[in-house]
PyMOL CGO cylinders between C-alpha atoms (Angstrom):
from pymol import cmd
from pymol.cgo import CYLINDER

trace = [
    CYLINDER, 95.43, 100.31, 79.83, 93.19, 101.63, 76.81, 0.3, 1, 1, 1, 1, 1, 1,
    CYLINDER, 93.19, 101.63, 76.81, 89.70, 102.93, 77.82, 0.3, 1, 1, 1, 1, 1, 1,
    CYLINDER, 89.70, 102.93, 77.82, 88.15, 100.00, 77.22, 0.3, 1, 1, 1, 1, 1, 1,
    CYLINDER, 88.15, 100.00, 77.22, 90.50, 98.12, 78.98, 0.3, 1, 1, 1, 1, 1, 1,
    CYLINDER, 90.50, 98.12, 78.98, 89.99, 100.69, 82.34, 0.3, 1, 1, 1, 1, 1, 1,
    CYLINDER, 89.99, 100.69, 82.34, 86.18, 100.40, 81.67, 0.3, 1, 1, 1, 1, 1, 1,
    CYLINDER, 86.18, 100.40, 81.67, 86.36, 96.20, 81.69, 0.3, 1, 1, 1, 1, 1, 1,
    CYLINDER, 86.36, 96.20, 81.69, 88.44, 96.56, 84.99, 0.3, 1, 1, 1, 1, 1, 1,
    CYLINDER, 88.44, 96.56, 84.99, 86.00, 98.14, 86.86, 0.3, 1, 1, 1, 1, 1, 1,
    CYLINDER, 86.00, 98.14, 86.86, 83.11, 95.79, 85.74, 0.3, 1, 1, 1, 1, 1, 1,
    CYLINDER, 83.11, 95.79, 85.74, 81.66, 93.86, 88.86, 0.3, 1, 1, 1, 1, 1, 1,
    CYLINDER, 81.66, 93.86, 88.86, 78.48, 91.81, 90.07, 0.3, 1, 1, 1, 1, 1, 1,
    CYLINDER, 78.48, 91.81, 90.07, 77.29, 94.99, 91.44, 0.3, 1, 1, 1, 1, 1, 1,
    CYLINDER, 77.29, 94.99, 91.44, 78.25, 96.77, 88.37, 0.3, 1, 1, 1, 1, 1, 1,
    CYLINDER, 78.25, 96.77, 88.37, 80.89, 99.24, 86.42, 0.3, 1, 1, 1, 1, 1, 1,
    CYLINDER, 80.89, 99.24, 86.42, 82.48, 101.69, 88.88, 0.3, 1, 1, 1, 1, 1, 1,
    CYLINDER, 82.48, 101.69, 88.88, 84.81, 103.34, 86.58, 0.3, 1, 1, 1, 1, 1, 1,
    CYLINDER, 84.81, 103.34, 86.58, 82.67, 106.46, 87.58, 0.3, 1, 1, 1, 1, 1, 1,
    CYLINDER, 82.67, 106.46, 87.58, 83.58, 105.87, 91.33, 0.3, 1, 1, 1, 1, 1, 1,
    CYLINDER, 83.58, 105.87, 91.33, 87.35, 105.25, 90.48, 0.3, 1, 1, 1, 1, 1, 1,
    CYLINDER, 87.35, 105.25, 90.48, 87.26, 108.92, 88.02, 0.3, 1, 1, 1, 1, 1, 1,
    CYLINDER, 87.26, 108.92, 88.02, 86.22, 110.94, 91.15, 0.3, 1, 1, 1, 1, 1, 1,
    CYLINDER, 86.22, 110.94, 91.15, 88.38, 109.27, 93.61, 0.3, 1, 1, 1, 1, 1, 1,
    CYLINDER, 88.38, 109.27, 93.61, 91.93, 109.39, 90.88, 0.3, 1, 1, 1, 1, 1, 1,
    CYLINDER, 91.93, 109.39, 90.88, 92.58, 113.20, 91.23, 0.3, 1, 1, 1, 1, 1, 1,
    CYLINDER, 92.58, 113.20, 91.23, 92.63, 112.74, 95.04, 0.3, 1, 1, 1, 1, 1, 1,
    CYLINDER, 92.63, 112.74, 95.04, 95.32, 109.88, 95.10, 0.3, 1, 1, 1, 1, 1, 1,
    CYLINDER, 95.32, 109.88, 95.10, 97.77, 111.88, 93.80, 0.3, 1, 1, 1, 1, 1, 1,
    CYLINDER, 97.77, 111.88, 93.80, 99.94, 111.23, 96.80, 0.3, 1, 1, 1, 1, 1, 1,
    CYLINDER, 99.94, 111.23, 96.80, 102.22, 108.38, 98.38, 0.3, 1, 1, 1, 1, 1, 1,
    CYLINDER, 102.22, 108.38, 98.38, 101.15, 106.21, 95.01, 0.3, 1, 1, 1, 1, 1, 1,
    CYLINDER, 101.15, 106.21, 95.01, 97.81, 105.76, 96.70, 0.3, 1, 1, 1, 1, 1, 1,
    CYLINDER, 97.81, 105.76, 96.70, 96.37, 105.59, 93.12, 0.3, 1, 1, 1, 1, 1, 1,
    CYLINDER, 96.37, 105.59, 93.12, 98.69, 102.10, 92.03, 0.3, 1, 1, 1, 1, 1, 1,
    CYLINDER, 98.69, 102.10, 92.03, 97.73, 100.86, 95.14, 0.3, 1, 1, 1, 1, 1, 1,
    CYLINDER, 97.73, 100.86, 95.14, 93.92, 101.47, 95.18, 0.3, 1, 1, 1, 1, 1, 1,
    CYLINDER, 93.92, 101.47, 95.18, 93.89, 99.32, 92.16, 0.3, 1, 1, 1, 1, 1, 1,
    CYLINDER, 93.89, 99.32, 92.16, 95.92, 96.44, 93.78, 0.3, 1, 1, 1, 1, 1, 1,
    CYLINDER, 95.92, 96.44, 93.78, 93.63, 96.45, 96.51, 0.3, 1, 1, 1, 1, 1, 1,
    CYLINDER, 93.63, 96.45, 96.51, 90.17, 96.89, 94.24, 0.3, 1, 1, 1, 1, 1, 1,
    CYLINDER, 90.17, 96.89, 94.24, 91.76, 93.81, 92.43, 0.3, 1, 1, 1, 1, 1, 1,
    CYLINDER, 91.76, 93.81, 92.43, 91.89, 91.57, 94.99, 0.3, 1, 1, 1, 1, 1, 1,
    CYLINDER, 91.89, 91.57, 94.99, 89.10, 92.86, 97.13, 0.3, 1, 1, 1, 1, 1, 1,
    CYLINDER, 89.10, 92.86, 97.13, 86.96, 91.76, 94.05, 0.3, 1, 1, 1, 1, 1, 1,
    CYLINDER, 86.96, 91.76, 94.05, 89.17, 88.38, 94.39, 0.3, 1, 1, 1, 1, 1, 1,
    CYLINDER, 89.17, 88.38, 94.39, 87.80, 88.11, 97.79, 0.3, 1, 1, 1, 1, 1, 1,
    CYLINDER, 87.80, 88.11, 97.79, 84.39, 89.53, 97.24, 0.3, 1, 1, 1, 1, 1, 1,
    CYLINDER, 84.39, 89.53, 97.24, 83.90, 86.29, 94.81, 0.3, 1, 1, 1, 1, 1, 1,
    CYLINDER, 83.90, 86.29, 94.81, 85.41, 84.02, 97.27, 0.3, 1, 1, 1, 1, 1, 1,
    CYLINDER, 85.41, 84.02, 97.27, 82.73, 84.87, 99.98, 0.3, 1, 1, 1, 1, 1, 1,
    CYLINDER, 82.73, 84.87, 99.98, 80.10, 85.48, 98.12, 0.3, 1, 1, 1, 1, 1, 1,
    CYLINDER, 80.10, 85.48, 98.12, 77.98, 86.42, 101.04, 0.3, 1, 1, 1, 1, 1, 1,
    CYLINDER, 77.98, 86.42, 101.04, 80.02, 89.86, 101.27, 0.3, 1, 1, 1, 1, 1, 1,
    CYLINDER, 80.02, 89.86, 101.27, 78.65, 92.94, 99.79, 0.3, 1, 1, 1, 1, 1, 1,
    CYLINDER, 78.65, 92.94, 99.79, 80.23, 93.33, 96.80, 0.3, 1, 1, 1, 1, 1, 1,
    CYLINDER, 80.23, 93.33, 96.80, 78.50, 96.70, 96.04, 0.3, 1, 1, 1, 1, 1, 1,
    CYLINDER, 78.50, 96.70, 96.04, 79.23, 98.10, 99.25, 0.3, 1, 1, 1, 1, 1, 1,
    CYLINDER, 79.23, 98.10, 99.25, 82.94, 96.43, 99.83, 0.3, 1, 1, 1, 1, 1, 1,
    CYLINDER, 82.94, 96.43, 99.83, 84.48, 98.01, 96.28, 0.3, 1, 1, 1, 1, 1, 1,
    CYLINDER, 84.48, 98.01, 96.28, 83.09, 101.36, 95.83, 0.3, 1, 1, 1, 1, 1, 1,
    CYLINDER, 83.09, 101.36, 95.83, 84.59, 101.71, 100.00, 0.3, 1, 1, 1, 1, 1, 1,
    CYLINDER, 84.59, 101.71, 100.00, 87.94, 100.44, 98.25, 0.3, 1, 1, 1, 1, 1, 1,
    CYLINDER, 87.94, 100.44, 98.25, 88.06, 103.07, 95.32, 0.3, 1, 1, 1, 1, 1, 1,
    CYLINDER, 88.06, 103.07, 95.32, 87.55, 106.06, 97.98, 0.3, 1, 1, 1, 1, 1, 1,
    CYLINDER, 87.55, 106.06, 97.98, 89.31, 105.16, 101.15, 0.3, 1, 1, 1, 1, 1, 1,
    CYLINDER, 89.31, 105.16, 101.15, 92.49, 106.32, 100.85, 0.3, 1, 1, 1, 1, 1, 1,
    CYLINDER, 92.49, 106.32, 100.85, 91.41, 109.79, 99.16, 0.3, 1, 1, 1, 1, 1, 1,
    CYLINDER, 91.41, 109.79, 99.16, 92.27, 111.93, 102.06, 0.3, 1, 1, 1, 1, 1, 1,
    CYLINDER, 92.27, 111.93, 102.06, 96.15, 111.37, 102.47, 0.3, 1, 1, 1, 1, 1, 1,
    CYLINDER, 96.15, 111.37, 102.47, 95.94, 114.51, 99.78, 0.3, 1, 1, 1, 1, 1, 1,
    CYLINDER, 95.94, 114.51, 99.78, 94.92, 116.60, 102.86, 0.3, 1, 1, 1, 1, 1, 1,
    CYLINDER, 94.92, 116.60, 102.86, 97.41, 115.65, 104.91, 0.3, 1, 1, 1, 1, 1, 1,
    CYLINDER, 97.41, 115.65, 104.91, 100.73, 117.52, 104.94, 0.3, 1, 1, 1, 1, 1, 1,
    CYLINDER, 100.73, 117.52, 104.94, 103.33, 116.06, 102.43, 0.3, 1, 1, 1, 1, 1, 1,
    CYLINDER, 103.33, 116.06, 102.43, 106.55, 116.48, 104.44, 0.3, 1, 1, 1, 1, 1, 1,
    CYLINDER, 106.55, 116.48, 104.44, 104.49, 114.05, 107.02, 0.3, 1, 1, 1, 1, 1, 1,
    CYLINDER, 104.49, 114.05, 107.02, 103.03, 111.29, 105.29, 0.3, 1, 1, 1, 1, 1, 1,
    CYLINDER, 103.03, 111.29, 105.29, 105.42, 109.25, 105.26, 0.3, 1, 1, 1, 1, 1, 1,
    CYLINDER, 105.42, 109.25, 105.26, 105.95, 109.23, 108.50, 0.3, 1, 1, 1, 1, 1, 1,
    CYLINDER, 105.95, 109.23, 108.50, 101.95, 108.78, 109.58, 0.3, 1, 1, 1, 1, 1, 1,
    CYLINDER, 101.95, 108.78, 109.58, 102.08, 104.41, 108.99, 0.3, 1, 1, 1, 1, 1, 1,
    CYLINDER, 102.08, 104.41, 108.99, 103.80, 101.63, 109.20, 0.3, 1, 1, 1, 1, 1, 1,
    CYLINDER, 103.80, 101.63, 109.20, 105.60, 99.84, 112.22, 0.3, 1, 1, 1, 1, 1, 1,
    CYLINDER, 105.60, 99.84, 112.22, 107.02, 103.27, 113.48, 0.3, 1, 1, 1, 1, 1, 1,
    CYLINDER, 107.02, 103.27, 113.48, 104.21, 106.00, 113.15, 0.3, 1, 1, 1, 1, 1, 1,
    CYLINDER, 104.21, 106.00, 113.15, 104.80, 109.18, 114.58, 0.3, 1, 1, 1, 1, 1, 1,
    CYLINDER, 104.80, 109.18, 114.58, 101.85, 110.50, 113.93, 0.3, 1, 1, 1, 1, 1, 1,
    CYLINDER, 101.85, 110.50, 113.93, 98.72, 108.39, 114.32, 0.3, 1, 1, 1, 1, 1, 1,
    CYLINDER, 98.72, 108.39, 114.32, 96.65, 111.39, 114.97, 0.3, 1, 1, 1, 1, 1, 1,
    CYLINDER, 96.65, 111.39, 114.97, 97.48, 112.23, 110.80, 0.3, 1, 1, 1, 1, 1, 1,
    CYLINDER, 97.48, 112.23, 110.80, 96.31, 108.53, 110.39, 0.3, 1, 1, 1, 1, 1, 1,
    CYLINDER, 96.31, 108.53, 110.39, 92.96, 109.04, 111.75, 0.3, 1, 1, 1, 1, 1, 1,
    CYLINDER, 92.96, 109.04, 111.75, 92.79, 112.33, 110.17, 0.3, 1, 1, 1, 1, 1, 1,
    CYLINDER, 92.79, 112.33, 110.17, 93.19, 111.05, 106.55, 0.3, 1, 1, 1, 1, 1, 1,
    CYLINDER, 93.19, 111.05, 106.55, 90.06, 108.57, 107.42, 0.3, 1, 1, 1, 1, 1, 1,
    CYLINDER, 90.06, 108.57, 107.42, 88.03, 111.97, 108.06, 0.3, 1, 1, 1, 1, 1, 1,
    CYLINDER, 88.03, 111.97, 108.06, 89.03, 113.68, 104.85, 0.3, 1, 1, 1, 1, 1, 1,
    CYLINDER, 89.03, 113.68, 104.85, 88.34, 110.33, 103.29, 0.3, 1, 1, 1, 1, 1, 1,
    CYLINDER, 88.34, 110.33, 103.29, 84.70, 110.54, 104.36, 0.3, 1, 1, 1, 1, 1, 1,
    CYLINDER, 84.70, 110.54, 104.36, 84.47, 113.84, 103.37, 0.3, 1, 1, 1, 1, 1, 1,
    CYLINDER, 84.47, 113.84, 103.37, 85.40, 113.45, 99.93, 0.3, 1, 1, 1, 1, 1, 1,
    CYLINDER, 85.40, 113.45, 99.93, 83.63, 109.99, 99.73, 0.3, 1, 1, 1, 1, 1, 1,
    CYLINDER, 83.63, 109.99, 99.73, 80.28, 111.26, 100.94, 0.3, 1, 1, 1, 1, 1, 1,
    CYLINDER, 80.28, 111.26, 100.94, 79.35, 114.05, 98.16, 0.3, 1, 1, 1, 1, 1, 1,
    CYLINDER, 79.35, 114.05, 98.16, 81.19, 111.63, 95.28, 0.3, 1, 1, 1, 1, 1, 1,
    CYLINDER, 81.19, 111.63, 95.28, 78.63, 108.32, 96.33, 0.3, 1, 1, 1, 1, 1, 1,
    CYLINDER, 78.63, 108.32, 96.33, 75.64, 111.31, 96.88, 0.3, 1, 1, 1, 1, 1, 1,
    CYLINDER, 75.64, 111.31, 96.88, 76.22, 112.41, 92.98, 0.3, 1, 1, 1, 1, 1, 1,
    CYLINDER, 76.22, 112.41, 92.98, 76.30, 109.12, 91.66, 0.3, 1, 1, 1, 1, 1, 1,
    CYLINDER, 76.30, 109.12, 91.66, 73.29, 108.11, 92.94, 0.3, 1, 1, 1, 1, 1, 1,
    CYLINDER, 73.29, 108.11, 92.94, 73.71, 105.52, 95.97, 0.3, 1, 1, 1, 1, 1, 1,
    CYLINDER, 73.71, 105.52, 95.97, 71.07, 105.43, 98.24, 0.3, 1, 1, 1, 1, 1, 1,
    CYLINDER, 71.07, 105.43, 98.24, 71.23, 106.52, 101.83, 0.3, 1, 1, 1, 1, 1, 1,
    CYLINDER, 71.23, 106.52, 101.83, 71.33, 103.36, 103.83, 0.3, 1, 1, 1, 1, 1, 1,
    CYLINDER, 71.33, 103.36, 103.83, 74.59, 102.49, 101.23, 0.3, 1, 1, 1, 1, 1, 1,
    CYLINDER, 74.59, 102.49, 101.23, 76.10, 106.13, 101.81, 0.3, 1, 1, 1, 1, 1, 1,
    CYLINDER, 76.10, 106.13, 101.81, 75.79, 105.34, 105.11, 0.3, 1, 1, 1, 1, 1, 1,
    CYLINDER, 75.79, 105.34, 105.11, 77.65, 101.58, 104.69, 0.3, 1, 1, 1, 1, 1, 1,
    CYLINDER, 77.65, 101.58, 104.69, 80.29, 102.27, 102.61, 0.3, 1, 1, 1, 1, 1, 1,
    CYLINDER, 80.29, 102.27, 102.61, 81.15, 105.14, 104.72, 0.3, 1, 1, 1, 1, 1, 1,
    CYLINDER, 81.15, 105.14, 104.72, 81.31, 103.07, 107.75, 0.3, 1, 1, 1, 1, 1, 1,
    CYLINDER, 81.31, 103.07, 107.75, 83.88, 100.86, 106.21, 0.3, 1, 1, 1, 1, 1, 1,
    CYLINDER, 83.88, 100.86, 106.21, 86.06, 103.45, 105.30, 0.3, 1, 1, 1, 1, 1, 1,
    CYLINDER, 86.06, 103.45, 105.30, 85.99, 104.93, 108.67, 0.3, 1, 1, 1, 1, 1, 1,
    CYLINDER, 85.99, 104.93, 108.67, 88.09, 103.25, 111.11, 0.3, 1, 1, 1, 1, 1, 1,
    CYLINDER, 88.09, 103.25, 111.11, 90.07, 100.79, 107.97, 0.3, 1, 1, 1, 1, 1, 1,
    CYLINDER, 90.07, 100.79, 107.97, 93.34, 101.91, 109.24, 0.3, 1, 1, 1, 1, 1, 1,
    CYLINDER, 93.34, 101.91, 109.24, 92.66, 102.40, 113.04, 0.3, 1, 1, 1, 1, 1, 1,
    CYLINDER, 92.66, 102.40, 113.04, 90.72, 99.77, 114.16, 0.3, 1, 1, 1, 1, 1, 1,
    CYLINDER, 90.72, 99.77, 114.16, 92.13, 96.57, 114.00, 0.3, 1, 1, 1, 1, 1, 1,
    CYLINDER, 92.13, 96.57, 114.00, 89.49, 93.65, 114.24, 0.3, 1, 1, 1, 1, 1, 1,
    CYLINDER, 89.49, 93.65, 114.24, 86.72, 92.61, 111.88, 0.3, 1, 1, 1, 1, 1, 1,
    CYLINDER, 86.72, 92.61, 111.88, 83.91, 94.74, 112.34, 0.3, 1, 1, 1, 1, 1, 1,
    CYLINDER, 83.91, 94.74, 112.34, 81.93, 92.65, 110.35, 0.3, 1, 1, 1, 1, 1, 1,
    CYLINDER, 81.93, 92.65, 110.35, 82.81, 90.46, 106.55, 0.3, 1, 1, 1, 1, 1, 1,
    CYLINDER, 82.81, 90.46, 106.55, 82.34, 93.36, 104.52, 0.3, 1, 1, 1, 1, 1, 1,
    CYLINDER, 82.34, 93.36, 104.52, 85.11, 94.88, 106.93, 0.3, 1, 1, 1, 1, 1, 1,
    CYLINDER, 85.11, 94.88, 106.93, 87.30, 92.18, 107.43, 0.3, 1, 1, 1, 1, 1, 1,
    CYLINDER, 87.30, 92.18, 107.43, 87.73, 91.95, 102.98, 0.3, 1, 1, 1, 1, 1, 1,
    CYLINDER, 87.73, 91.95, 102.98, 87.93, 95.87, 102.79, 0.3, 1, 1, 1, 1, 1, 1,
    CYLINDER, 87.93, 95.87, 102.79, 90.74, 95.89, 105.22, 0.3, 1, 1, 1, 1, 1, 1,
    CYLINDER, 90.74, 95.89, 105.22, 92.20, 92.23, 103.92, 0.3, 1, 1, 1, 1, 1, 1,
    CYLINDER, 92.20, 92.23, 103.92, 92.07, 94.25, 100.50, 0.3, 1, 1, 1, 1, 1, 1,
    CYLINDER, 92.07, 94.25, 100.50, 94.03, 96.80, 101.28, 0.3, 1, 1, 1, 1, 1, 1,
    CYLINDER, 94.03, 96.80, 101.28, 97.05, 95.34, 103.19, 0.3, 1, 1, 1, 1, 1, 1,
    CYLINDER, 97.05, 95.34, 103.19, 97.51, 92.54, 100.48, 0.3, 1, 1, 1, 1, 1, 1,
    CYLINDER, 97.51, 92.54, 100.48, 99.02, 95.00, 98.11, 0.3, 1, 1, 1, 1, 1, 1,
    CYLINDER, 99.02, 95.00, 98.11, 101.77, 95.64, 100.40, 0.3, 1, 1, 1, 1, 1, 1,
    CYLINDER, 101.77, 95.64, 100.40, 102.60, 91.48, 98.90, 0.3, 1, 1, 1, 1, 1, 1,
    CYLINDER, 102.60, 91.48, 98.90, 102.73, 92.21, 95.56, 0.3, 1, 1, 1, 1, 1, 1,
    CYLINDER, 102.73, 92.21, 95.56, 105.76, 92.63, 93.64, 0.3, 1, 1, 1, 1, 1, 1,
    CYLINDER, 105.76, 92.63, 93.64, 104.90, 96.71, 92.99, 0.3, 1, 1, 1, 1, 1, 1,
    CYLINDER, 104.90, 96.71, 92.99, 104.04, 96.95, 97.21, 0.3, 1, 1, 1, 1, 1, 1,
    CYLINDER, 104.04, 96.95, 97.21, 107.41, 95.31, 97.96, 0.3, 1, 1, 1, 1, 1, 1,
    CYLINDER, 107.41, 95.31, 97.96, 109.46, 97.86, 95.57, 0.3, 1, 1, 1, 1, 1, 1,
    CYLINDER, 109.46, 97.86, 95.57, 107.28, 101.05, 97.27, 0.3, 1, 1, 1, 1, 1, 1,
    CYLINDER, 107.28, 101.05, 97.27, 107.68, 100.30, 100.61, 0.3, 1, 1, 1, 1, 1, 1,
    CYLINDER, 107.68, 100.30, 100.61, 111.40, 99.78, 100.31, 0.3, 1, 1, 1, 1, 1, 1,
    CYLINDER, 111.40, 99.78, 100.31, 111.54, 103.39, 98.51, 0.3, 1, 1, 1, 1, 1, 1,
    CYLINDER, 111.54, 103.39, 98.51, 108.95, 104.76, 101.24, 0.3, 1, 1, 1, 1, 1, 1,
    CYLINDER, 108.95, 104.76, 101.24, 111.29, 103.56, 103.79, 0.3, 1, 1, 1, 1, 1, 1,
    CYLINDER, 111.29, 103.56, 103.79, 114.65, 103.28, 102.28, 0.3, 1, 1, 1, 1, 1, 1,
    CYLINDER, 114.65, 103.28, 102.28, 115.01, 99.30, 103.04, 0.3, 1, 1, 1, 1, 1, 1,
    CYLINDER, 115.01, 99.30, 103.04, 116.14, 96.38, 101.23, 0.3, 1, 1, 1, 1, 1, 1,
    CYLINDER, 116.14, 96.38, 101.23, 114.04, 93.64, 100.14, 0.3, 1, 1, 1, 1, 1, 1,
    CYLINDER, 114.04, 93.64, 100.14, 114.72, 91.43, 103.08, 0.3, 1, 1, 1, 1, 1, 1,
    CYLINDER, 114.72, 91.43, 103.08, 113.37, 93.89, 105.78, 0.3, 1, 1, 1, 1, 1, 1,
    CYLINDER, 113.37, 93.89, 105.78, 110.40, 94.40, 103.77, 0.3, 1, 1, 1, 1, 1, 1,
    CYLINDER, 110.40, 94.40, 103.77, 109.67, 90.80, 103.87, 0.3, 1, 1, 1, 1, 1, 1,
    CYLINDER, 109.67, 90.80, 103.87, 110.74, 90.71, 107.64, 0.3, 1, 1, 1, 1, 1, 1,
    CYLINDER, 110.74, 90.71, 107.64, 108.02, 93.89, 107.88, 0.3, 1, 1, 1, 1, 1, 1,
    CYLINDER, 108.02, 93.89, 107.88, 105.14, 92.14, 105.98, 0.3, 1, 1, 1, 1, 1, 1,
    CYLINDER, 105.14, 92.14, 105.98, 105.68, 88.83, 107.88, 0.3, 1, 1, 1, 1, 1, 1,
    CYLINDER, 105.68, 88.83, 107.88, 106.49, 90.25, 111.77, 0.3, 1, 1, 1, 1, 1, 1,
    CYLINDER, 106.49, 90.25, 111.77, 104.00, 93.20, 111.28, 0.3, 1, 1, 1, 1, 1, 1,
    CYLINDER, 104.00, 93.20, 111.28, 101.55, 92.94, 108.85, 0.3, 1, 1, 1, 1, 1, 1,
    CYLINDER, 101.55, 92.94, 108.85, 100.51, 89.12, 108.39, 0.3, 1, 1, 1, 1, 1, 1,
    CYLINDER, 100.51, 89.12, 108.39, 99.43, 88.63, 112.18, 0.3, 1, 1, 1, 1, 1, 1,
    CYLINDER, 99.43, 88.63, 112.18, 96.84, 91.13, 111.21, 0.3, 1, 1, 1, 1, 1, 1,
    CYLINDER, 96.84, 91.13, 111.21, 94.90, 89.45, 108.35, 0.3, 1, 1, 1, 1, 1, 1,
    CYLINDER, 94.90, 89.45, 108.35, 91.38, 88.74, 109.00, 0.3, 1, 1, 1, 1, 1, 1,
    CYLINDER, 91.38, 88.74, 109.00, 90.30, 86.58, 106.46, 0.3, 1, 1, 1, 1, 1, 1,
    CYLINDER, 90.30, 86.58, 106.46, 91.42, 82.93, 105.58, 0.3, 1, 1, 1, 1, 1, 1,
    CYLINDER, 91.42, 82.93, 105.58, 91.77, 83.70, 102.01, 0.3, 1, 1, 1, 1, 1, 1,
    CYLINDER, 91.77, 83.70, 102.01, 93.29, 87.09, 102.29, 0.3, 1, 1, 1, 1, 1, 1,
    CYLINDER, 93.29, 87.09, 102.29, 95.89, 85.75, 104.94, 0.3, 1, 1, 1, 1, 1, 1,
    CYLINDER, 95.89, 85.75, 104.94, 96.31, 82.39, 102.43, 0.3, 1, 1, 1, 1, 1, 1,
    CYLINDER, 96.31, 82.39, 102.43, 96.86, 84.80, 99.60, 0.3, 1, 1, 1, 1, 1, 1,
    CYLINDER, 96.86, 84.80, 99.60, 99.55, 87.36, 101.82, 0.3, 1, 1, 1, 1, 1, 1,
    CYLINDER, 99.55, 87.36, 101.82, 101.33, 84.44, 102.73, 0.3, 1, 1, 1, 1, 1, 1,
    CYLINDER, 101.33, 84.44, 102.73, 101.68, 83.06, 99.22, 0.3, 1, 1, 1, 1, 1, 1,
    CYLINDER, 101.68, 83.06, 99.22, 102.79, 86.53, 98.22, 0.3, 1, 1, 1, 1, 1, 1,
    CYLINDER, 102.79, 86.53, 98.22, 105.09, 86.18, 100.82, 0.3, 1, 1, 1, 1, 1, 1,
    CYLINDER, 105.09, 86.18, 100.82, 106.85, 82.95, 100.26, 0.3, 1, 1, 1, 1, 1, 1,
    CYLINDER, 106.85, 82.95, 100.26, 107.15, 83.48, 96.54, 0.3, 1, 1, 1, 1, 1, 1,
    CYLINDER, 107.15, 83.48, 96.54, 108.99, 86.98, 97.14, 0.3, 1, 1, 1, 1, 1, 1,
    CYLINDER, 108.99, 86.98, 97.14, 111.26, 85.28, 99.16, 0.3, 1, 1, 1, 1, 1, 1,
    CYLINDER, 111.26, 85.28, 99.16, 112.10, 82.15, 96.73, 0.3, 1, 1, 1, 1, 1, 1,
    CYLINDER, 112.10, 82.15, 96.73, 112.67, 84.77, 94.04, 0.3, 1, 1, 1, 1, 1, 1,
    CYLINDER, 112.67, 84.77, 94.04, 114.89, 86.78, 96.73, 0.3, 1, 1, 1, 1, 1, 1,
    CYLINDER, 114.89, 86.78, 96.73, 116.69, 83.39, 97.29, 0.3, 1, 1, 1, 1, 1, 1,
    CYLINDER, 116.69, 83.39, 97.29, 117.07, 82.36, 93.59, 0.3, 1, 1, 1, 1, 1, 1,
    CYLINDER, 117.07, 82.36, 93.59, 118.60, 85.62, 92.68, 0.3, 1, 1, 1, 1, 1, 1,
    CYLINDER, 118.60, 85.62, 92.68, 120.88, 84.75, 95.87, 0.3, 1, 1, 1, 1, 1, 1,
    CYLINDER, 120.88, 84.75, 95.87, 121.79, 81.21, 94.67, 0.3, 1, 1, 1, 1, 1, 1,
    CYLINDER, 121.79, 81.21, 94.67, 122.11, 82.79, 90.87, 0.3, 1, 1, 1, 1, 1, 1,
    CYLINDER, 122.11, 82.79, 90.87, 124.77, 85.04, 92.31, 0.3, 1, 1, 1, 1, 1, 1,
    CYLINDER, 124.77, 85.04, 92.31, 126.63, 82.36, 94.25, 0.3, 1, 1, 1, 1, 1, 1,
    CYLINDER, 126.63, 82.36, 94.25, 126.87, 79.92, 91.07, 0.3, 1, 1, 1, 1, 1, 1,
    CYLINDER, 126.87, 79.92, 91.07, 127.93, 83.09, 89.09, 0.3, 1, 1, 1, 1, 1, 1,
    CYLINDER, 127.93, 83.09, 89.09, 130.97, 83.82, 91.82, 0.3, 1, 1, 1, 1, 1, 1,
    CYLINDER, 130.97, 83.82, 91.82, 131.59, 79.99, 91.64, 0.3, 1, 1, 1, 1, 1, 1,
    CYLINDER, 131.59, 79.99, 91.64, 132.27, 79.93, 87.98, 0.3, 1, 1, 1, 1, 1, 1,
    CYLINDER, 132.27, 79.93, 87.98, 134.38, 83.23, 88.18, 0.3, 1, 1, 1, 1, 1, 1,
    CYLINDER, 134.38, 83.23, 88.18, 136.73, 81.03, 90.85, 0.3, 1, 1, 1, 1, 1, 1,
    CYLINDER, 136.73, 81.03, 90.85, 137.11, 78.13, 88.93, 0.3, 1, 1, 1, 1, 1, 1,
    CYLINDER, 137.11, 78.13, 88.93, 137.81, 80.11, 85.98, 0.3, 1, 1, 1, 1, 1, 1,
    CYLINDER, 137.81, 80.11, 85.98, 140.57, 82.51, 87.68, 0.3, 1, 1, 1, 1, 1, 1,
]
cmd.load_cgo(trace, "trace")
């Protein structure tokens, strides 16, 4: 995107956080946390406008900063610290900690009062470990961040992550993931997401079985 492009991206009700999104970049360096931040600041706005009694000003500058601390955890484990088969959910909680203490002194410089410090922080803490809504603010900030996983970009990283096809991806996102959706929209839009991966999937399957058909009739 051109600057101006970046800037209008970051424009929302409770104002332009392209300043939020600078400070968090350098620190989402790792496991293509900085792609996916923007998936999930895209549709937590999505969601932010569809219940419009959400906090929109605490809910998306939460989004732009929780993932920052995977850069303090150890590379050779990250992988390995999510997803279906963690082995190491201590490194999960962990990366919520750094993320607070690289989101506190970023929301402190740009000006955020206290009592919103103190809010956004409390979403970010907990996202990954704690499972239920904690509130609606909670419930989108989480919703946000899984429904990337759904998206054409989520689908292709997770396979690398994990070195799967398409189909268990799918499987993982449906079996795993969806029962853990929060929100009506955000589970509505996860299981769109869902069903159109797998009629694309099953095109490209019916594409291939025409194509072998013609090859036999032609032999």
């Amino acid at each position: 995107m051109t600057p101006t492009q970046t800037a209008h991206f970051f424009d929302t009700p409770a104002g332009n956080l392209e300043e939020v999104w600078l400070r968090a970049r350098p620190h989402l360096n790792v496991r293509n946390n900085d792609e996916h931040t923007l998936f999930s600041f895209l549709y937590a706005k999505t969601l932010c406008e569809t219940y419009p009694e959400a906090d929109a000003g605490l809910v998306l500058p939460a989004i732009l900063l929780h993932d920052t601390g995977w850069s303090k955890i150890p590379q050779d484990k990250i992988l390995h610290a999510f997803g279906p088969n963690n082995k190491y959910p201590e490194l999960t909680r962990q990366h919520e900690l750094e993320s607070l203490d690289i989101a506190m002194p970023v929301l402190t410089e740009l000006g955020y009062a206290d009592e919103a410090v103190e809010q956004i922080l409390n979403l970010i803490d907990g996202h990954d470990t704690t499972k239920h809504a904690r509130s609606l603010n909670d419930a989108i900030h989480k919703d946000a961040d899984k429904l990337w996983r759904y998206t054409p970009h989520g689908n292709r990283i997770i396979g690398e992550w994990f070195e799967i096809g398409l189909a268990d991806v799918l499987d993982i996102l449906e079996n795993f993931v969806l029962p853990g959706f929060l929100t009506d929209e955000g589970r509505r839009l996860a299981t769109l997401l869902l069903q159109t991966a797998r009629l694309d999937q099953k095109i490209s399957e019916w594409g291939r079985a025409v194509a072998s058909t013609h090859r036999g009739g032609n032999d």
